[in-house]
C-alpha positions as CSV (number, residue, x, y, z in Angstrom):
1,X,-24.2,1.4,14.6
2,X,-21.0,0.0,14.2
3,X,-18.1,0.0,11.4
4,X,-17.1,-4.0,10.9
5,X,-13.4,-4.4,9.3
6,X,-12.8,-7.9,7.7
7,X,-10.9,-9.7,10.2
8,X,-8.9,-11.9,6.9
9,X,-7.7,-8.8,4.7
10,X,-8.1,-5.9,7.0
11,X,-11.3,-4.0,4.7
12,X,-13.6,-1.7,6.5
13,X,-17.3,-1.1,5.8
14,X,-19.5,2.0,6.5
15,X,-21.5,1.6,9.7
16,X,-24.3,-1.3,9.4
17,X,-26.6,-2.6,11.6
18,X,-25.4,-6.4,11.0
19,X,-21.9,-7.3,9.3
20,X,-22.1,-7.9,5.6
21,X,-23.0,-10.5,3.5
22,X,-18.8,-10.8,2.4
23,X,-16.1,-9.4,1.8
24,X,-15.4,-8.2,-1.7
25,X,-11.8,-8.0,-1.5
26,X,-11.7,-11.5,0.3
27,X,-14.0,-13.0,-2.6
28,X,-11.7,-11.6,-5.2
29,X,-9.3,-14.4,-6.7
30,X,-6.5,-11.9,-5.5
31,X,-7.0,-12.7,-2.2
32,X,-9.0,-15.6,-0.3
33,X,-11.9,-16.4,2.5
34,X,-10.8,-17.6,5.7
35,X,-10.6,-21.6,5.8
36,X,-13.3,-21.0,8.6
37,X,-15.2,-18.7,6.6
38,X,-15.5,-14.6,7.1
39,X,-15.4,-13.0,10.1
40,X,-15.6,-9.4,11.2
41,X,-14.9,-7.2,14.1
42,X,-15.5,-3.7,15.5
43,X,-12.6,-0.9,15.0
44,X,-13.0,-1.2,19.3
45,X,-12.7,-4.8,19.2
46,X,-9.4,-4.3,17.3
47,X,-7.8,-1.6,19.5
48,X,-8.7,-3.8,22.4
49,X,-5.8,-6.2,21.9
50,X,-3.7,-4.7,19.5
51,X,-2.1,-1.2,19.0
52,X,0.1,0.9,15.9
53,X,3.8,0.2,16.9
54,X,5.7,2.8,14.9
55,X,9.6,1.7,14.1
56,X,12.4,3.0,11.8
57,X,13.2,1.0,8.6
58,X,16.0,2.3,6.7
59,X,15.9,5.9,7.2
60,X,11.9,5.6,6.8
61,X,9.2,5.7,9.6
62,X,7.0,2.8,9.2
63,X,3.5,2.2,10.8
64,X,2.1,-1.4,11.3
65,X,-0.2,-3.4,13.9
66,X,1.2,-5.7,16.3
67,X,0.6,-8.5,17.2
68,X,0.0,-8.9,13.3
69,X,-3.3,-8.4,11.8
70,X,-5.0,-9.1,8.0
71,X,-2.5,-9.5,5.6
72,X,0.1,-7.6,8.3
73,X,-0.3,-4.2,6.0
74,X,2.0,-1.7,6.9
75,X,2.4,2.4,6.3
76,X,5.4,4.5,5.5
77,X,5.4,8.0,6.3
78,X,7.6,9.7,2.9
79,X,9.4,12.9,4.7
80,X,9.0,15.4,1.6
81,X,10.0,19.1,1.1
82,X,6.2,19.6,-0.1
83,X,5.1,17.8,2.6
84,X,4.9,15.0,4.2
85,X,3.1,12.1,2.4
86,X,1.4,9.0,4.2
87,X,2.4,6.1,1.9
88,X,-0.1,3.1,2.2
89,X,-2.7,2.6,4.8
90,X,-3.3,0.4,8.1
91,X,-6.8,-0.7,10.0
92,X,-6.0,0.6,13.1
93,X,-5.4,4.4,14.5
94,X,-4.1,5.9,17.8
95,X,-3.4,8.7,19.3
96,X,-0.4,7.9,19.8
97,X,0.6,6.8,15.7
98,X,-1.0,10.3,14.5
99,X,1.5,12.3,17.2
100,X,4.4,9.9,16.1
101,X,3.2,11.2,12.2
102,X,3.0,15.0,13.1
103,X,6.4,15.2,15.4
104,X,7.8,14.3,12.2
105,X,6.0,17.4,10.4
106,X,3.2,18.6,8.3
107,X,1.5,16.2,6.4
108,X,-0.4,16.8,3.4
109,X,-1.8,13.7,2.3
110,X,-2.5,10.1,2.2
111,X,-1.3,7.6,-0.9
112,X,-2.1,4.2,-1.5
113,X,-1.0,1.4,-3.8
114,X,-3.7,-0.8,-4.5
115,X,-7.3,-1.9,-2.5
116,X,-5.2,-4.3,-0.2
117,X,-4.2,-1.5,1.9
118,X,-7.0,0.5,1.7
119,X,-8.3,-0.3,5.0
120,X,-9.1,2.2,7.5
121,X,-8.0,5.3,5.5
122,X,-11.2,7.1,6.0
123,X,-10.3,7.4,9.6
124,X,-6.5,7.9,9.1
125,X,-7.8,10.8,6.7
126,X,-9.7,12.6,9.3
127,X,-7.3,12.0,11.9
128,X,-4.6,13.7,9.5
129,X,-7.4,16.4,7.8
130,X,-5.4,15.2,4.8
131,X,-6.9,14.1,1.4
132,X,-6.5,10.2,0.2
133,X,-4.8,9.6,-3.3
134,X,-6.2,6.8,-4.9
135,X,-6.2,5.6,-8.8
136,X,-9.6,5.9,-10.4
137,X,-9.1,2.3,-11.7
138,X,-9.7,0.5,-8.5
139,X,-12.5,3.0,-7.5
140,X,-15.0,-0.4,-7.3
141,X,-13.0,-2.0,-4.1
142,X,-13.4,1.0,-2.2
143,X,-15.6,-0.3,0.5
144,X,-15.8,2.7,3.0
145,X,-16.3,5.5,0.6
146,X,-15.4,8.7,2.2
147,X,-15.3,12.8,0.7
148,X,-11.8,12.8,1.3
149,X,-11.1,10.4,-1.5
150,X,-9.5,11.9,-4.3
151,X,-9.6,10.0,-7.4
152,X,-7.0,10.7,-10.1
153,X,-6.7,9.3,-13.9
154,X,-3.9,8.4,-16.1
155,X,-0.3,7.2,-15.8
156,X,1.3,10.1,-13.3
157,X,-0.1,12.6,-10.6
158,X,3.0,14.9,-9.4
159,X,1.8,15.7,-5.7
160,X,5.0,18.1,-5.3
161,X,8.1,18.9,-6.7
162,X,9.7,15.2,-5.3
163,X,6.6,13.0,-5.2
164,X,5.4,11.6,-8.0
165,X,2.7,8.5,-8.4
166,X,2.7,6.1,-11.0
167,X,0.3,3.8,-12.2
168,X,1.9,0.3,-12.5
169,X,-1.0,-2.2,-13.0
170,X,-0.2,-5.5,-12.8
171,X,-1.5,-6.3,-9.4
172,X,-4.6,-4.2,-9.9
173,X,-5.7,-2.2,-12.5
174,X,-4.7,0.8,-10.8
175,X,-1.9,-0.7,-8.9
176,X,0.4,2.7,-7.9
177,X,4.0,3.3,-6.7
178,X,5.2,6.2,-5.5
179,X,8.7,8.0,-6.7
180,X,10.4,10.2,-4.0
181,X,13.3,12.3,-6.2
182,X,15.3,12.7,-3.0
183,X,18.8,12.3,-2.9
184,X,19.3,9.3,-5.5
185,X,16.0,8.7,-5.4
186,X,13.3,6.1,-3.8
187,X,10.9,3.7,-4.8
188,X,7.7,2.7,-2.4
189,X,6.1,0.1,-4.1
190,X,4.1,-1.7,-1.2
191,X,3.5,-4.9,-3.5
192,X,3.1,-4.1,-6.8
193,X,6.5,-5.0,-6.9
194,X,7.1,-7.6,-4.3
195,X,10.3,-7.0,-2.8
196,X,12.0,-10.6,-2.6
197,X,13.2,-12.2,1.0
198,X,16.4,-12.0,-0.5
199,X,16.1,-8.5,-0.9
200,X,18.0,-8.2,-4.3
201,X,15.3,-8.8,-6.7
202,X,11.7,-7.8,-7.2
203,X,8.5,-10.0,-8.2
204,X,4.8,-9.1,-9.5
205,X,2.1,-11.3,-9.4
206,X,-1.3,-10.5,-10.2
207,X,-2.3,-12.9,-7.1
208,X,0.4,-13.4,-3.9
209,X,-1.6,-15.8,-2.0
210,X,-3.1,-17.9,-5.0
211,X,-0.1,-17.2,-7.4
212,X,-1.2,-16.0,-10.3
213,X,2.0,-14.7,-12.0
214,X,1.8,-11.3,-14.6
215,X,2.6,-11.8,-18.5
216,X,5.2,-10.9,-20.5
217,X,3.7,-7.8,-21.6
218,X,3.0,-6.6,-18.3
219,X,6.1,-6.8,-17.1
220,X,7.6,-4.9,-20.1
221,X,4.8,-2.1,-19.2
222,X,6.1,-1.7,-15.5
223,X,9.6,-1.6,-16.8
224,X,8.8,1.3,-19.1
225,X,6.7,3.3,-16.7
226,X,9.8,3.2,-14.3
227,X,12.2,4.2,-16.7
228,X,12.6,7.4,-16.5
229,X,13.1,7.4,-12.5
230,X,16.5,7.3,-10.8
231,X,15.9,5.5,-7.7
232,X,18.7,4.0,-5.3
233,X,16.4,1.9,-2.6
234,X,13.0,0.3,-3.2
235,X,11.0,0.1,0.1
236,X,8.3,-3.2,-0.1
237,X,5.4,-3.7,1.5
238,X,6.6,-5.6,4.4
239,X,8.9,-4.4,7.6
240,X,13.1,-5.1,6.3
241,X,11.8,-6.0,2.8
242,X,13.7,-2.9,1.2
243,X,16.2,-2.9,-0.9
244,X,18.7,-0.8,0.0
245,X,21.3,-0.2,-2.4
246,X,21.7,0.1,-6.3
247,X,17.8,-0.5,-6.8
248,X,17.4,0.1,-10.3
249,X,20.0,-2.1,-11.6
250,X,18.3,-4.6,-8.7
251,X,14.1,-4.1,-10.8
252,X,16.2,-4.3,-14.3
253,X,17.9,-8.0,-13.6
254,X,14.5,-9.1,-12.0
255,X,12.6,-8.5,-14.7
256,X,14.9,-10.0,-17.2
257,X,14.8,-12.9,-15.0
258,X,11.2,-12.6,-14.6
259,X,11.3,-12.6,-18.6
260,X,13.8,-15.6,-18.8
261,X,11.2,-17.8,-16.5
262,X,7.9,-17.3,-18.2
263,X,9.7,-17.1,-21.9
């Protein structure tokens, strides 16, 4: 039987006979139905006409699917001293994207930041033999559950002596970034914080597509949890959206503007 991935947001389902009723990310006011209603295809169907083109973004290897597919996810691979960390997930895996990942070195796990990018990582996961990070808060949206999931409470999991994950919220209850204390420090964030197209300033909305904007409170929350981290760049959840210089100072005058707006 087949596995069917939801052609809009890029979910896959354990195998099924027929596709399912819907899409419970799609129906989710975070996200949205296709204007001509769901549609589904077959992981084969996908690698048919697409594949995993594998580019550098700042000093980062990044993973996404050309030509562009769902919501146009992409993955980062986080070069660590503990390991190497798979940061965020795509719907589509090669041979060719898991031998660009292990040239690179050993990897010792997968991370993602919120149900959006989910995806395929059951596959990724056994193409890797690597566990899957994922906050125990969002367990509901996983819609391919798989033993490899590992599901972790609270406001921090260390993974190593440099990574660190930190439950945001915000975007989903859950909604994780991950700290790399490298050097001065880096922020992957996919979008829990929205890196802006100007690439100075940061954004959160609890819904991109609809925009539904975060409160007051929220905001503060995210500041405080990020406090403690030094962190120079802040890599977003699209290819260039990073923010390459200075990015603390850049989160603290985007939330104070963030502030300013809603106030």
């Amino acid at each position: 039987m087949p596995r069917f991935i939801c052609r809009q947001c890029g979910a896959r389902f354990p195998e099924t006979a027929t596709p399912p009723k819907a899409c419970p990310i799609c129906c989710d006011e975070r996200q949205y139905v296709r204007w001509d209603g769901q549609e589904w295809l077959t992981p084969g169907e996908l690698a048919s006409g697409h594949s995993v083109v594998c580019s550098e973004d700042h000093g980062v290897l990044g993973l996404r699917i050309a030509p562009a597919f769902a919501i146009d996810q992409r993955a980062l691979l986080v070069e660590a001293e503990e390991g190497n960390l798979l940061w965020d997930c795509i719907g589509l895996v090669t041979p060719e994207a898991v031998e660009a990942i292990r040239a690179r070195g050993p990897v010792t796990g997968i991370a993602i930041s919120h149900p959006h990018y989910y995806t395929a990582m059951a596959e990724w996961a056994a193409a890797l033999g690597v566990p899957v990070y994922l906050h125990a808060d969002d367990r509901q949206w996983v819609t391919e559950p798989d033993p490899a999931i590992r599901f972790w409470d609270g406001e921090a999991l260390k993974l190593g002596p440099t990574l660190t994950l930190l439950r945001c919220g915000g975007h989903f209850a859950g909604a994780t970034v991950l700290h790399h204390a490298k050097g001065e420090g880096a922020l992957y964030c996919g979008d829990v914080l929205q890196v802006a197209q100007d690439r100075r300033y940061v954004s959160v909305l609890y819904s991109y597509p609809n925009m539904i904007p975060v409160n007051a409170a929220t905001i503060r929350r995210i500041a405080a949890v990020l406090e403690p981290f030094s962190f120079a760049r802040i890599y977003g959840a699209f290819e260039g959206r990073v923010i390459a210089g200075d990015g603390k100072a850049a989160l603290a005058r985007s939330f104070r503007r963030y502030l300013a707006a809603i106030a």
